[in-house]
C-alpha positions in Angstrom: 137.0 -209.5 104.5 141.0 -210.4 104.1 140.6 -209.3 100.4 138.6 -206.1 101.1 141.8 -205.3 103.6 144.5 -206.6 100.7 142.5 -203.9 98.4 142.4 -201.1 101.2 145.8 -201.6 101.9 147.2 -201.5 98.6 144.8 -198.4 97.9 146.5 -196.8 101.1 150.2 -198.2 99.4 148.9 -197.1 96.5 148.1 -193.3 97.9 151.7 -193.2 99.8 153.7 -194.2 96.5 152.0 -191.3 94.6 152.6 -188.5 97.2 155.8 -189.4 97.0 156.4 -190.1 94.0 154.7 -186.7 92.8 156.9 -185.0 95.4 160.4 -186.4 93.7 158.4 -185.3 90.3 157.8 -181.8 91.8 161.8 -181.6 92.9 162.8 -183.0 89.5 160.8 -179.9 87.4 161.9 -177.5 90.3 165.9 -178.7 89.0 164.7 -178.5 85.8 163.6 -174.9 85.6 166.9 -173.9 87.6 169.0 -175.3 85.2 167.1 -174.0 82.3 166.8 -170.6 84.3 170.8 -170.8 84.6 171.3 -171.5 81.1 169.6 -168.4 79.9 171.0 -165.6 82.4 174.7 -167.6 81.3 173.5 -166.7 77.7 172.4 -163.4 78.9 175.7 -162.3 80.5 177.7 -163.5 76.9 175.1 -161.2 74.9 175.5 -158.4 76.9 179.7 -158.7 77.1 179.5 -159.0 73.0 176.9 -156.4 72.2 179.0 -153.8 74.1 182.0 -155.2 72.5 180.5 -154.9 68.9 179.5 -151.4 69.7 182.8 -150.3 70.7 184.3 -151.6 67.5 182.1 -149.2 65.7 182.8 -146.3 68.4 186.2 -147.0 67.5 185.9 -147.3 63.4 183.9 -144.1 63.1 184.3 -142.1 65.8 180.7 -141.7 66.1 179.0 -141.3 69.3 175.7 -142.9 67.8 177.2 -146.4 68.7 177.4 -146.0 72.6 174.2 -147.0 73.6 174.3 -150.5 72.9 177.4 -150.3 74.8 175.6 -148.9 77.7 172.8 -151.3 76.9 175.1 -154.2 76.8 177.6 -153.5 79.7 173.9 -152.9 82.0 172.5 -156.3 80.3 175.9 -158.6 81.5 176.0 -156.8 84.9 172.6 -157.6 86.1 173.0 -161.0 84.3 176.1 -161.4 86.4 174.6 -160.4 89.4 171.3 -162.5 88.9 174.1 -165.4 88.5 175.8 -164.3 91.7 172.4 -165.0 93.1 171.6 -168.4 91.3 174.6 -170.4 92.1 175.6 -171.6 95.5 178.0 -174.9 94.7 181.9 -174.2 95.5 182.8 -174.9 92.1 180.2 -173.0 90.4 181.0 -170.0 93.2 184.8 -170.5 91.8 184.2 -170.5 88.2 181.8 -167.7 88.8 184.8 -165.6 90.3 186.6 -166.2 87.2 184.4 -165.0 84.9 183.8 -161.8 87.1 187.1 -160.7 87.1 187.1 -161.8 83.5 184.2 -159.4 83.0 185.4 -156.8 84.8 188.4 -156.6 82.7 186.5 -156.9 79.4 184.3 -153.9 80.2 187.0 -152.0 81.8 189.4 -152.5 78.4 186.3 -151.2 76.6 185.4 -148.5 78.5 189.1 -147.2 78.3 189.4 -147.6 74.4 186.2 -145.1 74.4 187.7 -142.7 76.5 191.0 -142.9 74.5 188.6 -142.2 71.3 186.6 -139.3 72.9 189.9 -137.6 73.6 191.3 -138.3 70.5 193.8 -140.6 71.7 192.8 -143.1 68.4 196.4 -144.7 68.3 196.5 -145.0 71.7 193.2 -146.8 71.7 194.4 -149.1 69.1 197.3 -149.9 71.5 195.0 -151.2 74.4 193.2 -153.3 71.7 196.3 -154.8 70.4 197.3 -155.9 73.9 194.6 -158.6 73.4 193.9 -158.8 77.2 190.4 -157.7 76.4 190.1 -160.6 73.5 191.7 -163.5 76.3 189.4 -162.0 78.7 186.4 -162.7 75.7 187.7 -166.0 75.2 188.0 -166.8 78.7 184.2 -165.9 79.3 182.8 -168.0 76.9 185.1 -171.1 77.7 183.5 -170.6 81.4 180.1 -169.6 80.8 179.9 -172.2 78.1 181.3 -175.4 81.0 178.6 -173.3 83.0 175.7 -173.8 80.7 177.3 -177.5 79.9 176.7 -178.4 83.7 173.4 -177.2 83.6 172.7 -179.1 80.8 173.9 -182.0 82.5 171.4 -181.6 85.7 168.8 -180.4 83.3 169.0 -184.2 81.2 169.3 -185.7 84.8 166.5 -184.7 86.0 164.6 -185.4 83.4 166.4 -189.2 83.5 165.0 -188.9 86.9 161.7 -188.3 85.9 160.8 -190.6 83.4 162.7 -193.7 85.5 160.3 -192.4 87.9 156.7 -192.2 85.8 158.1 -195.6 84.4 157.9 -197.2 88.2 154.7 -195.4 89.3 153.4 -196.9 86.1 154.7 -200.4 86.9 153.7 -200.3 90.7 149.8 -199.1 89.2 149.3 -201.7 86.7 150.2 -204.5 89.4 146.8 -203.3 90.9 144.9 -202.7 87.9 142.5 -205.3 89.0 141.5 -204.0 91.9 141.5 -199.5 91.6 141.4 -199.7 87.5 139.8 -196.7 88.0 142.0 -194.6 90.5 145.3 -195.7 88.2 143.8 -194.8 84.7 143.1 -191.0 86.4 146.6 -191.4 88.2 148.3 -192.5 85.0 146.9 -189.8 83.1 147.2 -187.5 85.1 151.1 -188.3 85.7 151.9 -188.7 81.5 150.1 -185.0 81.3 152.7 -183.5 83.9 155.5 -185.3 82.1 154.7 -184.7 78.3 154.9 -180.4 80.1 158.5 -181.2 81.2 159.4 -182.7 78.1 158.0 -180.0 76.3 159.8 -177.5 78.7 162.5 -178.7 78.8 162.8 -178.9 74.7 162.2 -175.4 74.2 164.4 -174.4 77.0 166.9 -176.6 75.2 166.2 -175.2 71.5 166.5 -171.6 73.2 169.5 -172.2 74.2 171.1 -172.5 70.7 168.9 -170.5 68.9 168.5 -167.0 68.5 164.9 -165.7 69.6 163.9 -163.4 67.1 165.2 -164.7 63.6 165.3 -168.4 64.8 168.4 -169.0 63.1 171.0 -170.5 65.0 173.1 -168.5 67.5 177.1 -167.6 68.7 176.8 -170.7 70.4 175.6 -173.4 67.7 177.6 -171.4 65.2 180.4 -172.6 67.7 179.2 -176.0 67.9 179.4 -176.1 64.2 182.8 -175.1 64.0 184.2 -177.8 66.5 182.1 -180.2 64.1 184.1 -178.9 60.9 187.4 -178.6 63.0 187.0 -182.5 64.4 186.6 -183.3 60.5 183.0 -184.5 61.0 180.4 -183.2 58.6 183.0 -182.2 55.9 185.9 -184.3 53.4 188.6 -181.9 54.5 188.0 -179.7 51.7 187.8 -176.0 51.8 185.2 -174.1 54.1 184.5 -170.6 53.5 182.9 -168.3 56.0 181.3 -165.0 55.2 181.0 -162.6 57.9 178.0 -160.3 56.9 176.8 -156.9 58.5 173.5 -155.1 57.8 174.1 -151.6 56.5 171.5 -148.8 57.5 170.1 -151.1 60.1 170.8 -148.3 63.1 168.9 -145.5 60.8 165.8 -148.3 60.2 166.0 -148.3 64.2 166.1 -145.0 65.1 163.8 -143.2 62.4 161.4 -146.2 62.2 161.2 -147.9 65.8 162.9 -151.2 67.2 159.5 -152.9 66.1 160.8 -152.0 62.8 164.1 -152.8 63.0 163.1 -156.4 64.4 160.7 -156.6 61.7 163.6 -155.7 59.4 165.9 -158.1 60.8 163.6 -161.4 60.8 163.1 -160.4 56.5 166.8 -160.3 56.3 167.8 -163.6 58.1 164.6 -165.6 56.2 165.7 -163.9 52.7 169.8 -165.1 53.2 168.1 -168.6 54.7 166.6 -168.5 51.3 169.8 -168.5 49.0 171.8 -170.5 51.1 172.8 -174.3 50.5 171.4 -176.7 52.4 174.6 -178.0 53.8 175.5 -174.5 55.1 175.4 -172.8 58.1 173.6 -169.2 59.1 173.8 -167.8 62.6 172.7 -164.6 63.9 176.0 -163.4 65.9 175.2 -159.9 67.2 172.5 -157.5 67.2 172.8 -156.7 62.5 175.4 -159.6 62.3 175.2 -162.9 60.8 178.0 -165.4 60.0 177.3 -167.4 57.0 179.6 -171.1 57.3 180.0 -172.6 53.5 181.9 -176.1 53.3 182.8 -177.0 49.8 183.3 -173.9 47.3 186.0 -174.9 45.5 186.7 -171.8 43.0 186.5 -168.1 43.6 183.3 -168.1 41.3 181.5 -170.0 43.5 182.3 -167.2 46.8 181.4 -164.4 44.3 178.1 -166.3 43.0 177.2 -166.8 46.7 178.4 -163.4 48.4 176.1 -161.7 44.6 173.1 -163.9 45.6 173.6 -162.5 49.2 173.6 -159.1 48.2 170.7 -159.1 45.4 168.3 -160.4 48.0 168.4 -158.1 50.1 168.0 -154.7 47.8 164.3 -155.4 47.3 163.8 -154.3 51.2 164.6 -150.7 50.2 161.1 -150.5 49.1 160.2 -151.3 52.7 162.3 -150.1 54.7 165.1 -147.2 54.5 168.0 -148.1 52.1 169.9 -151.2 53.8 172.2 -153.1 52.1 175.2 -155.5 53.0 179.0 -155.9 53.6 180.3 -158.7 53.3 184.0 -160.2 54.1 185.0 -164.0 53.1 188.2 -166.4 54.5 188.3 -169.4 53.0 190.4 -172.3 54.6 192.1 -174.7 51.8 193.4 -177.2 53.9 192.6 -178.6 57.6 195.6 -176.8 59.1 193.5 -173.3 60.1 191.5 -173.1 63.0 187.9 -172.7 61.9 188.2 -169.7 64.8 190.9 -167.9 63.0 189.2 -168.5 59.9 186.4 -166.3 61.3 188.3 -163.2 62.6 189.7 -163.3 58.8 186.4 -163.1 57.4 185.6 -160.2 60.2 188.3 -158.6 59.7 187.3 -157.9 55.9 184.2 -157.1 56.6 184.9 -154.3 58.4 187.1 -153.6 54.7 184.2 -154.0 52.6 182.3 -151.5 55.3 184.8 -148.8 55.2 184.9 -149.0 51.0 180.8 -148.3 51.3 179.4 -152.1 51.3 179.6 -155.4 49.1 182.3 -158.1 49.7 185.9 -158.5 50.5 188.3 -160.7 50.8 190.6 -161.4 53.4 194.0 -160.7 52.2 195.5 -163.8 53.0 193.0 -165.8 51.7 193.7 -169.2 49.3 190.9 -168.0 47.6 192.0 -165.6 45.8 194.3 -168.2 44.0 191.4 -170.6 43.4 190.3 -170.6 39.5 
């Protein structure tokens, strides 16, 4: 009778532990989704600040009214994001960084918004004043240095919790095989059971974490992995200190695709472009999707002019064939190159954006920046 009450008692032990332990489980998915949740309103808010920022650079290059509603679009998409934040986070430090970037916002949207109204009265010069006072670019840099510690912290809980939850399975499985001999049956269902609910957190939490860095409708990498790549060039990791050029690329005609054809087409349009330039790149190079018909394309080791034109032709040939599709698209392209280690990779990029918007004004194709090495290069 003493070992039928060891083996009811330890069934009853047993029975405790698992409640328990599946309600520490439960918590640790709960903080899981939260983070994960966090992480994609943070990378909501960034989207919508830099979509209506993108469309007031083309408000302000053509004067055409026809790029204003992504700046609507975008300015609604980072408010409600912000709000849903406001919401979301309850800590006093996350409260306090969240301040920041509200202000920050506020004066990113309000810059923008006054640089349209300068345009629409035909203030141009005086527009080009408020853009030159580069609060609205600190504000910009501001925001993502805060959403991106945001998004780091939550990544943090995210990984703990999962931590958490495997040093958990790990001791429920432990505590079950003790008494194996005894409820073999109860702890192979239990055990089961337990490794199904964890293999769906691993698997949650791995798209949630691919998500985060990856941009949802070409797959290609987004802002933030591009920027990820760029601290690993800058730190010197992943290259010999040799040249890296970047080519800042925007899809001509994709606004007429969207608005004679339908967003469904323009998406479709958008997913043949990224997987044709995925398709003439290097292997060791870079492409992110950056904005709604931008990509940045980051190429370490092109040692010679050639090379750039080779790469920037390739770029340009593979995308003509879509005409047959589509409505005429094509591409402009502007390159930076960075000889030596001493450039930023980040000022590197504003070159290569800044002569894109050269090669857009001349009617497409590919520019250099002015002060590029790589006009020098053989």
């Amino acid at each position: 009778m003493l070992i039928y009450a060891v083996i009811v008692a330890a069934l009853v032990a047993c029975a405790i532990a698992a409640v328990l332990q599946a309600h520490a489980v439960i918590e640790d998915v709960d903080l899981v989704n939260d983070a994960s949740l966090l992480i994609k309103r943070s990378n909501a808010l960034l989207s919508g600040v830099e979509r209506a920022e993108t469309s007031q650079r083309g408000f302000l290059l053509t004067g055409s009214e026809i790029y204003l509603e992504p700046f609507e679009n975008g300015s609604t998409k980072a408010l409600t994001a912000l709000q849903e934040l406001t919401h979301s986070l309850h800590r006093p430090h996350q409260r306090e960084a969240l301040t920041k970037i509200t202000a920050d916002v506020t004066t990113k949207l309000d810059e923008l918004a006054l640089t349209i109204d300068l345009q629409r009265r035909g203030q141009h010069d005086d527009a080009l004043k408020v853009v030159n006072t580069n609060a609205g670019r600190d504000a910009m840099d501001r925001i993502r240095v805060q959403v991106s510690k945001l998004a780091a912290e939550c990544e943090a809980r995210r990984a703990a919790g999962l931590a958490d939850e495997t040093h958990r399975v790990e001791l429920t499985g432990c505590a079950f095989a003790g008494l194996l001999l005894a409820v073999a049956a109860m702890l192979a269902f239990a055990f089961r059971m337990q490794k199904r609910a964890f293999r769906g957190v691993v698997r949650g939490t791995e798209r949630m974490s691919r998500a985060a860095y990856r941009d949802a409708l070409t797959g290609l990498p987004n802002r933030r992995e591009l920027d990820r790549t760029l601290d690993h060039l800058q730190d010197g990791a992943g290259d010999d200190g040799g040249p890296v050029t970047a080519l800042f690329i925007d899809l001509d005609g994709f606004k007429s695709v969207n608005d004679k054809l339908g967003h469904a087409t323009g998406d479709a349009l958008l997913r043949r472009v990224a997987d044709l330039l995925r398709d003439v790149t290097r292997s060791g190079d870079t492409l992110a999707r950056v904005g709604g018909d931008e990509f940045v394309l980051i190429a370490p080791g092109l040692r010679s002019r050639h090379e750039i034109d080779q790469l920037c032709n390739r770029l340009l040939s593979a995308v003509r064939p879509l005409a047959d599709d589509f409505l005429p698209v094509g591409l402009s392209i502007g390159t930076a190159t960075r000889a030596a280690a001493g450039e930023s990779l980040g000022g590197l990029l504003k070159r290569a954006d800044t002569a894109m918007y050269e090669a857009k004004r001349a009617g497409g194709g590919y520019r250099f920046s002015d002060t590029d090495p790589a006009l020098a290069l053989v």
